[in-house]
Each structure stands twice: as structure tokens, then as C-alpha cells.
C-alpha positions as CSV (number, residue, x, y, z in Angstrom):
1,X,-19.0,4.3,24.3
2,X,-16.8,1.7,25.6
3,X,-13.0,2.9,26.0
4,X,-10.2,0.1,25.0
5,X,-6.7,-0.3,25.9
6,X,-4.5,1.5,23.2
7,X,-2.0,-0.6,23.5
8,X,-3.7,-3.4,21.6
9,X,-3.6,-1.4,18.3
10,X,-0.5,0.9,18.2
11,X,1.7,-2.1,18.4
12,X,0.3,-3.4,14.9
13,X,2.0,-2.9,11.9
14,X,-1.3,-1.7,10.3
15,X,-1.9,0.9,13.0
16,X,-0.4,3.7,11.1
17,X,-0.4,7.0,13.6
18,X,2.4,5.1,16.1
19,X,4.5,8.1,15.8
20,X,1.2,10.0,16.7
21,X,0.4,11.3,20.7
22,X,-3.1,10.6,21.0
23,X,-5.1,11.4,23.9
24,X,-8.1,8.6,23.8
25,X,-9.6,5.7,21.7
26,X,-13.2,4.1,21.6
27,X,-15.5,2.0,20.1
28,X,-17.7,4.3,17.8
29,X,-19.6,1.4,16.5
30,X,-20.2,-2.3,17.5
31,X,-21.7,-4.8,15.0
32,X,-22.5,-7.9,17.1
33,X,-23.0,-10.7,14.6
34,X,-23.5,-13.2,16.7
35,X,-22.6,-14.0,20.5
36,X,-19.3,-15.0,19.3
37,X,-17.9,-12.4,16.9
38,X,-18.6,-8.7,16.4
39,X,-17.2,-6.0,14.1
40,X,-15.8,-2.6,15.6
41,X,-15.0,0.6,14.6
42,X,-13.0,2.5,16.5
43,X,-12.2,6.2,16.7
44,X,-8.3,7.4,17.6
45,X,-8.2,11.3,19.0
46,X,-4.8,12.3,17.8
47,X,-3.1,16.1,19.5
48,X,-3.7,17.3,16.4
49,X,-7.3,17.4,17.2
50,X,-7.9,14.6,14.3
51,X,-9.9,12.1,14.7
52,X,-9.0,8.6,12.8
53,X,-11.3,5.4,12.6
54,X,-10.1,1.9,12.3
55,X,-11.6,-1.6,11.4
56,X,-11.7,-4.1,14.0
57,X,-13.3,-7.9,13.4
58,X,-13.3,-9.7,16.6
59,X,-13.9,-12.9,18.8
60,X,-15.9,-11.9,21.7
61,X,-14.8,-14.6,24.2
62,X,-10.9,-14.8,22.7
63,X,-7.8,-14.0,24.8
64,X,-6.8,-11.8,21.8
65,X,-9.5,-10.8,20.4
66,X,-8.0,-9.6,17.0
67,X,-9.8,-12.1,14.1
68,X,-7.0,-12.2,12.6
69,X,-5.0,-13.9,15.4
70,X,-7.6,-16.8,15.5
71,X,-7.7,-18.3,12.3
72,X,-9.6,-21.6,13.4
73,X,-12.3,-18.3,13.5
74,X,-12.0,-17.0,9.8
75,X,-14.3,-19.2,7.8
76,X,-16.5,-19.5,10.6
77,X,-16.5,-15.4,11.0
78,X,-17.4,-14.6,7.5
79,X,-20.5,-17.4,7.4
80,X,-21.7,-14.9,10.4
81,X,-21.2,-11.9,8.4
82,X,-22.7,-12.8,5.0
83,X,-25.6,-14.3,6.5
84,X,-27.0,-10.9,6.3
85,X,-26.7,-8.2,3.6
86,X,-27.3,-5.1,6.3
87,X,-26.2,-5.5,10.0
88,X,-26.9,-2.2,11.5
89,X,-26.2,-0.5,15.0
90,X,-27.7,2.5,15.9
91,X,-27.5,5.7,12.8
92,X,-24.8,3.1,11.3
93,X,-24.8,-0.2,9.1
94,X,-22.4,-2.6,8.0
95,X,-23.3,-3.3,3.8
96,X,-22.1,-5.9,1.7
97,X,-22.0,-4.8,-1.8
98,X,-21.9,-7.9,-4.3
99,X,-20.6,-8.0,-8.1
100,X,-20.7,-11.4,-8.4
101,X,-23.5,-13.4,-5.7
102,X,-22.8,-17.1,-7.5
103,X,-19.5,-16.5,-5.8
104,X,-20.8,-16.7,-2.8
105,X,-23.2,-20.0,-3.3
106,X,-21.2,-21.7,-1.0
107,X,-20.0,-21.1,2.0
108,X,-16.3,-20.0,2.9
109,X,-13.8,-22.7,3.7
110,X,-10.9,-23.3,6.3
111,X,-8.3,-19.9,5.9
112,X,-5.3,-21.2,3.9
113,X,-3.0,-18.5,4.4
114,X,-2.7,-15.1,6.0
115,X,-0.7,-11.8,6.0
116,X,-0.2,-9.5,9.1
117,X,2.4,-7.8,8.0
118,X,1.1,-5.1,5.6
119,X,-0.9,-1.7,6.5
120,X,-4.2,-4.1,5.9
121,X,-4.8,-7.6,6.7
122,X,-5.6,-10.5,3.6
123,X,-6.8,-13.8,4.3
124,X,-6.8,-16.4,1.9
125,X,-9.8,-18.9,1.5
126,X,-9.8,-22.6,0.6
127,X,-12.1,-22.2,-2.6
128,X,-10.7,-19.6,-4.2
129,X,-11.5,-16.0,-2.2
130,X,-9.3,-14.0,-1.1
131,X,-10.5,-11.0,1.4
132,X,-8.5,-8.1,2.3
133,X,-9.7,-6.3,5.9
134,X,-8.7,-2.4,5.6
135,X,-7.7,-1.2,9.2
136,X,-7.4,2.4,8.9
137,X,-10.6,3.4,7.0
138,X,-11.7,6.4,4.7
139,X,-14.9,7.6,3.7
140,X,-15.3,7.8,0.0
141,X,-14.8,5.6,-3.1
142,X,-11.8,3.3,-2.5
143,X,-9.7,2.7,-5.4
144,X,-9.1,-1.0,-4.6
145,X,-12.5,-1.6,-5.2
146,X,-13.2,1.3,-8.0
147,X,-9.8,0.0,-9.8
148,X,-10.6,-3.6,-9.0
149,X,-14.4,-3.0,-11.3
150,X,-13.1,-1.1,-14.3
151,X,-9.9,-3.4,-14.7
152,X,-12.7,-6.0,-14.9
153,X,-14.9,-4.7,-16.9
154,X,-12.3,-3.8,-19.7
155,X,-11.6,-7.6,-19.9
156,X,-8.0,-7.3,-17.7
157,X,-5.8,-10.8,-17.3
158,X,-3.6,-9.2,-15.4
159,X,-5.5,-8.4,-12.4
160,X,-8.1,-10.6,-10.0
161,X,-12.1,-10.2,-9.9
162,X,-13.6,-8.1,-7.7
163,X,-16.4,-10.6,-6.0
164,X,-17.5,-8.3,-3.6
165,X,-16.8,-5.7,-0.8
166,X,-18.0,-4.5,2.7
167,X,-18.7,-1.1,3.7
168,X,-19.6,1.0,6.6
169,X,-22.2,3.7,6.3
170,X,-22.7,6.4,8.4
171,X,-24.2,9.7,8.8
172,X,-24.1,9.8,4.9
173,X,-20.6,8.9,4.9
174,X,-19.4,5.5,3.5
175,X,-15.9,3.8,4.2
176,X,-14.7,0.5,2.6
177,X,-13.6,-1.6,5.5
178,X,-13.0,-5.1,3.0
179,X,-12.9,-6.6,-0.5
180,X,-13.5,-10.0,-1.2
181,X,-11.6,-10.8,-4.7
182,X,-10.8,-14.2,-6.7
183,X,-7.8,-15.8,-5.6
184,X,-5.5,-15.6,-8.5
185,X,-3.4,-18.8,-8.9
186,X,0.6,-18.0,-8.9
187,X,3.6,-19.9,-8.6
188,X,6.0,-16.7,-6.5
189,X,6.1,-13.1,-5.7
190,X,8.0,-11.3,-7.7
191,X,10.1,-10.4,-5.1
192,X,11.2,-14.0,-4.3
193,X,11.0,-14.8,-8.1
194,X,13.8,-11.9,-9.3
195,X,15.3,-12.9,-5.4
196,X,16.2,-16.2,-7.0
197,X,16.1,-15.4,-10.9
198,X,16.9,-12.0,-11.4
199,X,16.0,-12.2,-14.9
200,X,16.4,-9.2,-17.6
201,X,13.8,-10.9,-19.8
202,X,11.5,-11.2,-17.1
203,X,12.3,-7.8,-15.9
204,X,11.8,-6.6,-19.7
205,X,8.4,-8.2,-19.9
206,X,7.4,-6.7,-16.3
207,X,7.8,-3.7,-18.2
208,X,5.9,-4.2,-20.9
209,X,2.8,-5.6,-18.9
210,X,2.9,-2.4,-16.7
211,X,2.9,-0.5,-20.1
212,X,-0.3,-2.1,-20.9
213,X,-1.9,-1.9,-17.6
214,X,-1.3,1.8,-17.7
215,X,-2.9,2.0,-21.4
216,X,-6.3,0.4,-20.1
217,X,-6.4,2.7,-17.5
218,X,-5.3,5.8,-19.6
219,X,-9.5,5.1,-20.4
220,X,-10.1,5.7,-16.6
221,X,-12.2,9.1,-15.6
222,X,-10.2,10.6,-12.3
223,X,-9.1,14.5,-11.9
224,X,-5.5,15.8,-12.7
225,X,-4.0,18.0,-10.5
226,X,-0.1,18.6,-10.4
227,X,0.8,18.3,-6.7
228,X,4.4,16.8,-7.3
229,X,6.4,19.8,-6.1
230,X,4.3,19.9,-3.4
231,X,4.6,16.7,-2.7
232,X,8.4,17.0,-3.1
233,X,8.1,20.0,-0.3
234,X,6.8,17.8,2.1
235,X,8.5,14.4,1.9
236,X,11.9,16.9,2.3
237,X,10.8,18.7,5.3
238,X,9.2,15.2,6.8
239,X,12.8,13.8,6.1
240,X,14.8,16.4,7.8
241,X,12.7,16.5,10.6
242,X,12.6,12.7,11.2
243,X,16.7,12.4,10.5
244,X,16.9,14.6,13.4
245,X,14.7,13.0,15.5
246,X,15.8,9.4,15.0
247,X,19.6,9.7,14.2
248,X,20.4,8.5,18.1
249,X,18.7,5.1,17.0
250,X,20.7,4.3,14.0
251,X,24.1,1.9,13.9
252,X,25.9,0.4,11.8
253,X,25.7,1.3,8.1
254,X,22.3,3.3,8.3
255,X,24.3,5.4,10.6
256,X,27.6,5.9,8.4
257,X,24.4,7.0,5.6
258,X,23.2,9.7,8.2
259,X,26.3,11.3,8.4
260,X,27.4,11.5,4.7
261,X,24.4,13.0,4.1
262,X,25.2,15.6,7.0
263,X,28.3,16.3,5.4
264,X,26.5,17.3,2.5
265,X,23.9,18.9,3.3
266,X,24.0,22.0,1.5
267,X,24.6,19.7,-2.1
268,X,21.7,18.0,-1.1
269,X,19.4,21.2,-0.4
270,X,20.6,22.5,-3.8
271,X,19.9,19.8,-5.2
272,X,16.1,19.8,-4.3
273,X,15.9,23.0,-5.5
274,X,17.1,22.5,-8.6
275,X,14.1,19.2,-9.2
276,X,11.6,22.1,-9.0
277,X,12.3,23.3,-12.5
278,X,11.8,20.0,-13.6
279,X,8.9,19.8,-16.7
280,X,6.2,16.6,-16.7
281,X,5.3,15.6,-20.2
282,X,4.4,11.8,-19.7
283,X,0.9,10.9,-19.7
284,X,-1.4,10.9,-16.3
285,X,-3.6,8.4,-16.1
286,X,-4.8,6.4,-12.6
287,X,-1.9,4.5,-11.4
288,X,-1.3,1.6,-9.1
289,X,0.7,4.2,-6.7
290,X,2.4,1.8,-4.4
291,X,3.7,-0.5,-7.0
292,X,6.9,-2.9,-5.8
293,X,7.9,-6.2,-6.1
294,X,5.6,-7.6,-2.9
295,X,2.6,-6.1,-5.0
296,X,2.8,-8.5,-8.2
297,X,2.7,-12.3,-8.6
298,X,4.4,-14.1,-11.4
299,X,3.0,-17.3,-12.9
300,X,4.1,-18.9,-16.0
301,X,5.7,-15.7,-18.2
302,X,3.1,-13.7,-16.8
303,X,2.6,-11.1,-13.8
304,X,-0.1,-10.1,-11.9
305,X,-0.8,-6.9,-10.3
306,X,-2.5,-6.4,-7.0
307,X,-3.4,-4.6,-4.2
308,X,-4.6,-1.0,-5.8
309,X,-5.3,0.6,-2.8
310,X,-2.6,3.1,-3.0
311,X,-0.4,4.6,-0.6
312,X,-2.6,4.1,2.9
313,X,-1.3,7.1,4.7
314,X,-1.8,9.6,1.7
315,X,-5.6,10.8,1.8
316,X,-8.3,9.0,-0.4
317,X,-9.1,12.0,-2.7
318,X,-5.5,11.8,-3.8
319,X,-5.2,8.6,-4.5
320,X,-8.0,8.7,-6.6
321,X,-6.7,11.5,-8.9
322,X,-4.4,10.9,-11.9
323,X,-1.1,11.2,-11.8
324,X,1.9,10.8,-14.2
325,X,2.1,7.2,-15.1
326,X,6.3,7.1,-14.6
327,X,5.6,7.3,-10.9
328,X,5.0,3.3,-11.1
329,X,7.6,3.3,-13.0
330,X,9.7,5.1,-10.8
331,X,8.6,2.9,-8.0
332,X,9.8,-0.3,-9.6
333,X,13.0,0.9,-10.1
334,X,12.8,1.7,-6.6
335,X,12.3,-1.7,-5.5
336,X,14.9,-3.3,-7.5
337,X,16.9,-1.3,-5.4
338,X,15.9,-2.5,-2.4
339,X,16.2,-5.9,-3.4
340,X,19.7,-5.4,-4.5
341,X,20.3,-4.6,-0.8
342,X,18.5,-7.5,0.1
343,X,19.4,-10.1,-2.0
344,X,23.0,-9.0,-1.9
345,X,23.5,-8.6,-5.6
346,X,26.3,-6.6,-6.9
347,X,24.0,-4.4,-9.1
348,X,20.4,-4.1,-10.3
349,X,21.1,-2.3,-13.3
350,X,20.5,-4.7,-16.0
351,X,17.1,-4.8,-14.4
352,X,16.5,-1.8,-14.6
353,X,17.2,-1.3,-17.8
354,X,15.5,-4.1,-19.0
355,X,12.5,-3.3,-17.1
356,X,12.1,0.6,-19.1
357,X,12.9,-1.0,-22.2
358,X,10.1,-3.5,-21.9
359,X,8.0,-0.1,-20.5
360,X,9.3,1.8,-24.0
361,X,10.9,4.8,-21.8
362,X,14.7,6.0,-21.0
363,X,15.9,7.9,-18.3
364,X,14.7,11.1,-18.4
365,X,14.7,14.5,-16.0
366,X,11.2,13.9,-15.0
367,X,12.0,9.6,-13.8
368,X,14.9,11.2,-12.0
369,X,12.5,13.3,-10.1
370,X,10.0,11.0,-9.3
371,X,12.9,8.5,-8.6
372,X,14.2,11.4,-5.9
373,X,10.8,12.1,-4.8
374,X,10.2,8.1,-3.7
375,X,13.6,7.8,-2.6
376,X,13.0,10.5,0.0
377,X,9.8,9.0,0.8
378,X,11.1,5.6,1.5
379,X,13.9,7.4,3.7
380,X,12.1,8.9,6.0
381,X,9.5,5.5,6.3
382,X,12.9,3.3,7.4
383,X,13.8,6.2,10.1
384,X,10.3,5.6,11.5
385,X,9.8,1.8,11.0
386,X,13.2,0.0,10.4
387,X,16.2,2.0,11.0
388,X,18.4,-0.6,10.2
389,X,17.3,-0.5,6.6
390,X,17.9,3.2,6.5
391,X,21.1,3.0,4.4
392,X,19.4,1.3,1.6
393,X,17.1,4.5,0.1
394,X,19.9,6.7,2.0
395,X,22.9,5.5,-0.1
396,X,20.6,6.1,-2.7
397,X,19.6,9.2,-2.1
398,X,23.3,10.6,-1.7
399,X,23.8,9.1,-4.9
400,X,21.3,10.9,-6.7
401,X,22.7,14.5,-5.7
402,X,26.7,13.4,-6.4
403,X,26.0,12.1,-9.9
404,X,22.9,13.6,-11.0
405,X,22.2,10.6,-12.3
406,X,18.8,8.5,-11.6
């Protein structure tokens, strides 16, 4: 099959295996829709002897051919594609799976707003749709889609409709490679809203709507199985290895955070150790799993949560399973933080606090490990993607071990 230059994908923020050698890419599949715009998937060889696929809707006769990057094309694009319920190409199709076909009477309108900057790319209709492409696709049920159905069939206000989403199919594999939702009106993103009013009764009702989010899905099917330690095992060795590895890029403060951590080292190690004999006695349930501030909208005293497609780079099955519901919590708290560093306030505590009191929890052994656990997490993400926001989980992280405190 036709070979491509790799450069046009690794230097997206949605390609995810940058820090990845790979030896070759190629188009595995070609849906040509019409003379004008096609949809590819294409297949990444990594050393490891992996193989990866990504998502890639195009305009044929463009000078970048990326869909995204030609917006006049978006509306015009997706006309193409729902023309037909099955394209197919060869021992593959491309499927579009409907919930709701009266949403799709009319025809999609001039894009209104996009976003290239996540590990998918969204477009946002005229009209009221909303699609989100997935570029780095994995076969199985995806959770944006199965979370997405169950959150509206249980009747949720807090979440947008599932309209309809787009899968590939192949050799008895399917992959999600988009989800068409409602576009849910909102006035800011809770990160810009707490940016500019950082509010402890909207942090305290954030909470609480998080607590009732997690009570629907407490009704959710998914398996249980306790991987945190393991988990903890391997976000510690992926941080040592990559604090190693990138320290000659970091300055400034990020650097000064690199070496107090050096310096105590051995604290920190013991310190790991010690958040194995931690217990978990909060309830699992399916979670959001990559809850922040960027991932909720705020309207009138009232949040919405989106994007429940989990952690991309963390395999499907996973995502998919339950897990204890204080990891979102955890998360928030995490990115407070973050926007303490951002925003330049003095502290984020009163949020915080607010926020679990509006949850109904207190600090506890078991947030302090998850809060570790995400912290560690977030560390080693900023060594690989922004080293100059290093020092903000890194301060953090240092913290943790000197006080013992979450």
C-alpha cells in the first residue's frame, strides 16, 4: 500500500508515539468518498514490533491534506460521508452507527469552531452537532460512545446526546474512529470560569454534580480489577526513566524542581513504598478517568461533563473496567493545582476543599495515593511534552513526600 511521509503525523499533538522510533508507516485502508475527500487509516510500525493505526480524513487535491486544516471542507466533508451508511474498501468498511437518524434530517452546516489541540480532533457544527475525530484508534467498545448511551438512557442533564458514531470494521475487528454528539450550549470552560471566578460555591457544587454522575454510573456493568499498585509501579519507573533522559532540556524553575527531587531521592523512593500498603475501600464504579477542568462546561449554576474517552494512551480494555470513583476525584484536585500555577493564585485550597465537601469525602490515605499516583503521571507527561511546566506536578510531587500530606 501506499507509503507517506511520517513527518506529517508525528508533529501533531494527537500523534501519541513521538517519543517512539518507528521504522515505517502506510496507508492500510483508503475510503474514497468522492474525488475530493477520502478517509485513511494508517498503520505506524513502532521498534517494539507494534503496530498502531490512526484516523486520517482528508482533501485529496489540498496542500495539507489534513481535514481538519481546511475547514471551508468540514460541512462539505461530512455531507460526502453520510450520504452512505457503509463505504467499503476491500475486507474493510467504514459504518455509521445512528441513535438518533431525525438528527441528521438536514444536512451539516458551516464548522463554527474547532480544536487541534487535544489527543482527538472536535469540530463544532452550525446546527447544533458537535463531532469528535479519534486519531489513534482501538478496536473494541469505546467508552465515549458506550458512556455517552447509558448516561442517556438513565435520563443524565449533565452530559450531551449521543447522535451517532462512525466505525471501522475489519477482519472481525471494530475501532470507533468518530462520535457525532448534541452540541450542549455553555457560557465557559471551567477552566476559564474558576480562571476568572475561582469560586468555593461553585467548586462545592462541582462536587456534588460529580457525586451524582458517579451514583448513575455506580448502575454501570464493567469488570473490577485492582491494578493501582501496578499502575503506581509503572508511572514511577516511566518517571525516573524520562527525568533522566530529559533533565538537559529543562531551565528555569522546572529545572530547580529536578534537582530537589535529586536531592531526595531516597525520601522519595521510601515514600512510594510506603503507598503500597495503602487499603481501597471507596466504591468502583466506571469513571470519567481523565476528568480536569478543560473536560467540563459551566452554564448557569450548572456543569457539564464531557469527553469520556478516558486516558488515550492507556489501552481500551482498561478504560473500560471500573475503578475506584476517588480517582476523578483525585484528578480534580489535580487540576486546581495546575491552575493555581496558571492563574497565579496564591493557593487552591479553599477549592479544594470546597470541591470534596460538595463530593461528601475528606482526605483520606487512599485520595493521597491516587493524588500521588496522578501527580507522577502528570510529571512524567510535562518531561515529554512541556518541560517548562515540569515544576508544576514536580513541586507537587516533592511536596507530597515532605509532608505526607495530599
Amino acid at each position: 500500500m501506499e507509503t507517506f511521509d511520517l513527518k506529517t503525523f508525528v508533529n501533531h499533538r494527537w500523534f501519541l508515539h513521538k517519543n517512539n522510533s518507528i521504522q515505517k508507516g502506510n496507508i492500510v485502508h483508503q475510503f474514497d468518498l468522492s474525488d475530493e475527500y477520502a478517509f485513511c487509516v494508517c498503520a505506524f510500525y513502532l521498534d517494539s514490533g507494534k503496530r498502531v493505526l490512526y484516523g486520517y480524513p482528508i482533501v485529496k487535491n489540498a496542500d495539507d491534506l489534513d481535514l481538519m486544516n481546511n475547514p471551508e471542507h468540514h460541512a462539505l466533508f461530512m455531507n460526502v460521508l453520510f450520504q452512505k451508511t457503509i463505504w467499503s474498501e476491500e475486507n474493510a468498511t467504514l459504518k455509521i452507527h445512528y441513535y438518533d437518524q431525525e438528527a441528521f434530517d438536514k444536512p451539516f452546516e458551516e464548522s463554527i469552531k474547532q480544536n487541534l489541540e487535544q489527543s482527538n480532533s472536535s469540530i463544532l457544527f452550525q446546527g447544533g452537532r458537535f463531532l469528535k475525530w479519534f486519531r489513534l484508534l482501538n478496536a473494541g467498545e469505546h467508552p465515549e460512545v458506550e458512556m455517552g448511551v447509558f448516561l442517556q438512557q438513565h435520563h443524565s442533564k449533565d452530559t450531551a446526546r449521543i447522535l451517532a458514531h462512525i466505525s471501522y470494521d475489519v477482519n472481525g475487528e471494530s475501532y470507533v474512529v468518530g462520535v457525532i454528539e448534541s452540541a450542549l450550549q455553555f457560557e465557559n470552560i471551567a477552566w476559564d470560569y474558576f480562571g476568572e471566578n475561582p469560586s468555593e460555591e461553585k467548586a462545592c457544587l462541582l462536587g456534588t454534580q460529580l457525586a451524582s454522575l458517579h451514583h448513575t454510573l455506580l448502575a454501570m456493568e464493567g469488570e473490577f480489577k485492582n491494578r493501582e499498585n501496578n499502575r503506581l509501579e509503572v508511572y514511577w519507573k516511566a518517571f525516573q526513566a524520562n527525568l533522566k533522559q530529559s533533565e538537559s532540556q529543562l531551565q528555569g524553575r522546572s529545572l530547580e524542581a529536578a534537582n530537589a527531587i535529586q536531592s531526595k531521592w531516597s525520601l522519595i523512593e521510601e515514600y512510594v513504598k510506603s503507598l503500597e500498603q495503602v487499603s481501597f475501600s471507596s466504591p468502583v464504579s466506571r469513571i470519567h478517568g481523565d476528568l480536569h477542568l478543560g473536560q467540563i462546561l459551566y452554564k448557569k449554576d450548572q456543569f457539564f461533563f464531557i469527553d469520556f474517552e478516558g486516558e488515550p494512551i492507556i489501552p481500551l480494555n482498561e478504560r473500560r473496567e471500573k475503578r475506584s470513583v476517588l480517582f476523578d476525584v483525585a484528578c480534580m484536585i489535580r487540576s486546581f493545582r495546575y491552575a493555581k500555577a496558571f492563574f497565579k493564585w496564591s493557593s487552591s485550597a479553599a477549592l479544594e476543599w470546597a470541591f470534596l465537601k460538595g463530593y461528601g469525602v475528606e482526605s483520606s490515605d487512599e485520595l493521597r495515593f491516587f493524588l500521588f499516583q496522578k501527580t507522577l503521571y502528570e510529571a512524567t507527561y510535562e518531561l515529554n511534552s512541556r518541560p517548562d511546566w515540569f515544576y508544576i506536578p514536580a513541586e507537587d510531587l516533592l511536596n507530597h513526600v515532605l509532608t505526607n500530606q495530599p
